[in-house]
Structures are given as C-alpha cells and as structure tokens.
C-alpha positions in Angstrom: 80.1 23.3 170.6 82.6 21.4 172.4 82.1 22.4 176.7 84.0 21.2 179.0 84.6 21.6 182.7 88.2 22.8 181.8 87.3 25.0 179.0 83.8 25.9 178.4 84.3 29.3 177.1 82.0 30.7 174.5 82.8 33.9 172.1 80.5 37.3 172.6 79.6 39.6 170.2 82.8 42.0 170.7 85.6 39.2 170.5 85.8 38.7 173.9 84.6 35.3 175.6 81.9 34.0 178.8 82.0 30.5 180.7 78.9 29.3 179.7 78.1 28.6 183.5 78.4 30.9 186.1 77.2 31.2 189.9 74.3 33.4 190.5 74.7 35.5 193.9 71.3 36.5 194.5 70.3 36.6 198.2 67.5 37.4 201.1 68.4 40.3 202.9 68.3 38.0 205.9 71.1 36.1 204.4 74.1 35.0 206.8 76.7 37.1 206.6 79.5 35.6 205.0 77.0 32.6 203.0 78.2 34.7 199.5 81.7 34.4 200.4 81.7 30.9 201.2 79.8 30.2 198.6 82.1 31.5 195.4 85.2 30.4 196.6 83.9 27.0 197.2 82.2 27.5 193.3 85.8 29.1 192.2 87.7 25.6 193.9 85.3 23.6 191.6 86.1 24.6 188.7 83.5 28.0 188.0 84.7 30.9 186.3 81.5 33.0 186.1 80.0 34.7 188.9 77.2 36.8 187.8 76.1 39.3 190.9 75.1 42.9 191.1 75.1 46.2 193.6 70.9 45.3 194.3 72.3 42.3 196.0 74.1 44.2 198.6 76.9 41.3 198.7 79.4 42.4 196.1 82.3 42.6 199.1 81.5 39.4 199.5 82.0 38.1 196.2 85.2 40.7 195.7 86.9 39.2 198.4 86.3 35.2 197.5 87.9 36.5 194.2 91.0 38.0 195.7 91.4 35.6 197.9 91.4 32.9 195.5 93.9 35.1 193.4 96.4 36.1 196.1 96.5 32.2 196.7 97.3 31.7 193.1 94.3 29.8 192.5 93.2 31.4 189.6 94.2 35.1 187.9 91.8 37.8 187.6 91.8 37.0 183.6 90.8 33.6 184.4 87.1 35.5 186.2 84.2 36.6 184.4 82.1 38.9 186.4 79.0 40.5 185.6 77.4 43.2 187.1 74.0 45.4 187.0 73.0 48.3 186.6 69.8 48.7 188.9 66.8 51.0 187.7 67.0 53.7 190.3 70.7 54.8 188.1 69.7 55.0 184.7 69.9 58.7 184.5 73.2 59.1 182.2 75.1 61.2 184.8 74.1 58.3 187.4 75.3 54.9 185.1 79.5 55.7 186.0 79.2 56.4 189.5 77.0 53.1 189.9 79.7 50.9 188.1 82.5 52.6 190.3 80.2 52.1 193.4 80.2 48.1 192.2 84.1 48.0 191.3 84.4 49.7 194.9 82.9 46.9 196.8 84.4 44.3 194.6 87.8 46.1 195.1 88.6 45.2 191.7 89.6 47.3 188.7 87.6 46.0 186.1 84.3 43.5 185.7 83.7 41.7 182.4 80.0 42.1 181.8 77.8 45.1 182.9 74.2 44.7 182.0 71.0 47.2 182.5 69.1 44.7 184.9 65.9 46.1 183.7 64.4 48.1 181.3 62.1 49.7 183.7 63.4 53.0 185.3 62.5 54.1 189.0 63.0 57.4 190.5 66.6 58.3 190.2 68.7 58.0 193.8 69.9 55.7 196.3 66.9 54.4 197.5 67.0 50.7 195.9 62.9 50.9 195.8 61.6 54.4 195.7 57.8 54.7 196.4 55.5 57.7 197.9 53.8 58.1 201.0 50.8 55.7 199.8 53.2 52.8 198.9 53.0 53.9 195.2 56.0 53.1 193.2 57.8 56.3 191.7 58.7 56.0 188.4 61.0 57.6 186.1 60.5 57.8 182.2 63.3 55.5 180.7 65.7 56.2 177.9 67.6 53.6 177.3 69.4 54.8 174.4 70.6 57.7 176.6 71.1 54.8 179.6 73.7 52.8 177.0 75.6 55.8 175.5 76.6 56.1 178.9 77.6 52.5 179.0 79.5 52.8 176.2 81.6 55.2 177.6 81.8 53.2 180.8 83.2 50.4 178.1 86.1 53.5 176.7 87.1 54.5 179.6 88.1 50.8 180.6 85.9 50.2 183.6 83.9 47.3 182.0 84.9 45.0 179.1 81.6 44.1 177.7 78.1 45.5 177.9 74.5 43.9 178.0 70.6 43.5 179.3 68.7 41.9 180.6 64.6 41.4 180.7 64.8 43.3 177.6 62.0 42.2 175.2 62.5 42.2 171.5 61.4 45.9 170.9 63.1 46.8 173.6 66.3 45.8 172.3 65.8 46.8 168.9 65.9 50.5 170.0 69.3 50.0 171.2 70.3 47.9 167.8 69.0 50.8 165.9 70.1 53.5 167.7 72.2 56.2 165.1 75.6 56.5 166.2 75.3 52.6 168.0 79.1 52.0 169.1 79.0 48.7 171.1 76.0 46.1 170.5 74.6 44.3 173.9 76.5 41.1 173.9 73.6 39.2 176.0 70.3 39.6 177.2 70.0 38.4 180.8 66.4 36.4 181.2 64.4 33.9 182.5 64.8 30.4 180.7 63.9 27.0 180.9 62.0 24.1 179.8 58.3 25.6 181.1 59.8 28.6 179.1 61.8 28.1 176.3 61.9 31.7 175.3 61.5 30.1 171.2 61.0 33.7 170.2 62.9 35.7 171.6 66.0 33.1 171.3 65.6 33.0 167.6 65.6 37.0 167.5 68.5 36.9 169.8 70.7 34.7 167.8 70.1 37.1 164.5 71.9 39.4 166.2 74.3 37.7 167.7 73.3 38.5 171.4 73.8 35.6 173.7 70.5 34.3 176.0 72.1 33.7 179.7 69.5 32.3 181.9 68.5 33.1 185.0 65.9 31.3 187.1 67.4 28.4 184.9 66.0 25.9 187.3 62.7 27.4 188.3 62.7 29.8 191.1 62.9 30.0 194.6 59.1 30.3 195.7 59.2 33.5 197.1 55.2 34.9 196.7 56.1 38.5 196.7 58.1 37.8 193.0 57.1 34.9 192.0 54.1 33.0 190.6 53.0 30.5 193.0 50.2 28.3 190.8 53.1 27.7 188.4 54.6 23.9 188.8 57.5 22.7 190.2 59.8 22.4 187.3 62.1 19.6 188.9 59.1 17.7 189.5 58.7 16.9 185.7 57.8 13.2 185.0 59.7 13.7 181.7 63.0 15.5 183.1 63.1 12.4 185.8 63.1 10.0 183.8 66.3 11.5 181.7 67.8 12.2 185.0 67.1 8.2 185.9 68.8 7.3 182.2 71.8 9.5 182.5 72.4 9.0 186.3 71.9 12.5 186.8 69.5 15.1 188.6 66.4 16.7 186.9 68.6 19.8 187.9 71.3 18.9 185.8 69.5 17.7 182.9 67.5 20.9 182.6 71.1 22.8 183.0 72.8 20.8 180.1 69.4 21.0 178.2 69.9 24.9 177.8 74.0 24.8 177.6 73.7 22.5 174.7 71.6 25.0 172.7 73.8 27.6 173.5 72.3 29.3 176.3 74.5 30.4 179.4 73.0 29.5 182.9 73.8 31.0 186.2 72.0 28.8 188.7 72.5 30.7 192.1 73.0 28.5 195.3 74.8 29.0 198.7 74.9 25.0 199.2 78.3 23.6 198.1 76.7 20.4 197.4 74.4 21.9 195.3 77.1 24.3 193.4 79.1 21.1 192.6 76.1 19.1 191.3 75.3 22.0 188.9 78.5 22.4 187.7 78.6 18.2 186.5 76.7 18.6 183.3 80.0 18.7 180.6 80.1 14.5 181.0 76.8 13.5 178.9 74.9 15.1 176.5 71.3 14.7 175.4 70.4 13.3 171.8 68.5 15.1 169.7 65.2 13.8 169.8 65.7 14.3 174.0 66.4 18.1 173.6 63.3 18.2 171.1 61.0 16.7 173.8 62.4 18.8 176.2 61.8 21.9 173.9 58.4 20.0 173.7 57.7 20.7 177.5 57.0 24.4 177.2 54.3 25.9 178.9 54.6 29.7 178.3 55.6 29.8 182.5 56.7 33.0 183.4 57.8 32.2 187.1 59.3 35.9 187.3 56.6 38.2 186.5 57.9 41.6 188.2 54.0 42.2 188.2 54.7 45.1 190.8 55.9 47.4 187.8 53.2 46.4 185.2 51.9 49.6 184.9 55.2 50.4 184.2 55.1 52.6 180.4 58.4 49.9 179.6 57.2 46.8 181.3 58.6 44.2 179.4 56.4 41.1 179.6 53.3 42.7 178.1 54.7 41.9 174.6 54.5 38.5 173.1 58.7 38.6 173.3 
C-alpha cells in the first residue's frame, strides 16, 4: 500500500474509495462555538480529505460550512471530501433512517455525504430525544432490527442521498446478520470501532478483512478521559515505554507512531482534535514507515483495553462488547 499525504486513498467494498485519515469532530457540549469550524478548515488547508462527524455531535453546520467555504474558495471540490455521517440509535425505526440523513444533509447544506454508518447497534426509544430515559433515570430501550434499519439504508444509497453505507461497534455476529440477510443489496463497506495498540482488535480485524469491510478507528489514540464513557484504570496509551522509544528513533511522537502503526496495516484512523498543532502532527505519518518486526512488537503490546465501554447500555439485549468480538 503506497499512502501518501497527496494521495492516500484506499478502495471500499462498492468501488468507491476513503482517505485513509480523516478528522474526527466529536465534541463537549460546552464546546466553543465555532472550535468545529476552525478546526476542519484548518485540517482541510493541511492536506485532510476525511472528516468523519455525525448529527449526535450537534456541530454538523459547523463542519458543512468549513466545507463550502473551502470549496467556494476553490480550495478543494466537493469530490475531493469524504464525509461520513451516523445514524444515532434513537432513528433506527425504518420510517425514521431518511428523515435522519436529510436532517444531517440539512445542517451540512450539502447534497450528498460519502459514508453513512449505524453508530451503534443498540436501539433507544425512537424520537428526537438524543438520550431517552423514564422518570427514574432508566434508559428506554427499543428492540433493534437492524436488518430492517439497513434495508432502509439501502434505499437511502438508491435514492442518491449517501454514496456508501456502514457500522460501527458492530461485533462479529452482529454483522453477520446483515452479511446474511436474504435479499442483501449493498454490503457495509466499514465497521467504525475502537482500535489501537492496547486493543488491536486481532479478531475481529481478521473477520473484517474476509469480507472485505474496512476497520476505521476511532479512539485511535486512546481516549479523552472523560469518567462518565470511559475506563479510568486503563493506562495512558502515549505513555508506552515501547511507543517512545520508536517515536525517539523516527523523530516522531508516540501519537504518530501509533497512527502510522494502524494505517500501515490497513486500518483507517480518524483522530479528533480542535488544536491545529495537533491536527497537523497527526496528519505527518506518510514520511516513515515501521519495519516489520516494529509493527509485530507493537501488535505485541495488546492488552484487551477497551477504553470505550458504553457500559450504560450493557443490559442492552444487542450490547456489543459482551461477545469475545
């Protein structure tokens, strides 16, 4: 696989093709108004062409408008932009799934977005409350069908709203109902989960790449510690003796090693940050490349660390992290 900055394009499932690095858009509610904003155009100016968002964030006009503006001043064309966007688990009810993807092209105020993925396979009560729960602070579910969830998809794909489809936090059997699903007319082209060198995601990578589904990792650095997410006794992945010491040999940061660790095996990686030093530094992993026995010891460093547990919804009948993968 031959990545560059310039051209770092790889080929999906359906013919068409994803920057192997995007920008991931995530944010606090208390965000600044306007961080998002700054934030992709700077990432557009250096050279991304992925920008991986989604309605949940509540930041989509943001990112829409760094878009068009960097169009209207010729910058780039929309052709040259791969956006993907989710669909959030309180719209998985079939009659819900258009009306969702028009509510994201809306805000984007653009016709079209490359990549829509189910966010997770875990449905909540249908509606426009992002999370529904009763009056005892109990979470109200909503039995999932996902089969019925991607037919809708698929005709979300026909009637030209969305160019590709995928998922993400699917597990293995999760993602074999929708492979083996009669009347199947568009395969997920990528499974959107948590990956790096604490969690190499061996498993589910190898069952991935049989069926030609990409792995794009989020959380590809670790996470942001936030405690209501997030497992706080898991370590500091940056920290690693081991990644340090490649990022001392290559005159690079533990950040970018652990980046070009999972590009070079074919895993996408949208690290999301709002700092435009930090956007630039993870984009400068295309000049050096780790030798085998480096990407084997960095394979070697798994730990089985889930930092994103979603352990709110483990009673969930389709939580996806009880299986083994």
């Amino acid at each position: 696989m031959n990545l560059s900055a310039a051209n770092h394009l790889i080929r999906l499932n359906d013919g068409n093709s994803i920057p192997i690095i995007g920008l991931g858009t995530y944010s606090e509610p208390k965000t600044t108004k306007g961080a998002c904003l700054a934030a992709v155009k700077a990432a557009i100016d250096m050279g991304y062409r992925h920008i991986d968002g989604a309605y949940l964030y509540r930041n989509e006009h943001e990112v829409g408008a760094a878009i068009r503006e960097q169009i209207e001043q010729g910058k780039v064309r929309r052709e040259d932009i791969f956006y993907c966007g989710k669909l959030w688990a309180t719209h998985h009810v079939p009659h819900l799934v258009r009306p969702a993807l028009e509510r994201t092209l809306k805000a984007l105020e653009l016709d079209y977005i490359d990549l829509y993925i189910i966010e997770m396979p875990m449905a909540l009560k249908p509606g426009d409350v992002f999370y529904p729960k009763d009056e005892n602070g109990r979470w109200l579910y909503h039995t999932s069908n996902l089969c019925a969830t991607w037919e809708a998809l698929e005709a979300c794909k026909d009637a030209g709203l969305v160019k590709s489809l995928g998922v993400s936090n699917f597990n293995r059997r999760q993602l074999e109902l929708i492979l083996n699903k009669p009347g199947l007319k568009y395969k997920p082209v990528s499974n959107q989960v948590e990956c790096h060198p604490y969690f190499t995601q061996p498993k589910l990578l190898k069952f991935c790449r049989q069926h030609d589904i990409l792995i794009v990792a989020y959380s590809p650095l670790g996470t942001s510690r936030n405690p209501e997410w997030v497992n706080l006794s898991s370590p500091p992945l940056l920290k690693d003796a081991y990644l340090n010491s490649l990022a001392k040999k290559y005159n690079k940061t533990a950040a970018q090693v652990v980046l070009r660790f999972n590009i070079q095996r074919g895993v996408a990686v949208i690290p999301k940050s709002f700092n435009p030093e930090r956007i630039k530094e993870n984009f400068q992993i295309f000049d050096f490349s780790l030798t085998e026995e480096e990407m084997e010891n960095v394979e070697g460093l798994n730990r089985n660390v889930r930092f994103v547990q979603l352990l709110m919804w483990s009673d969930h009948p389709e939580y996806p992290f009880h299986d083994e993968y």
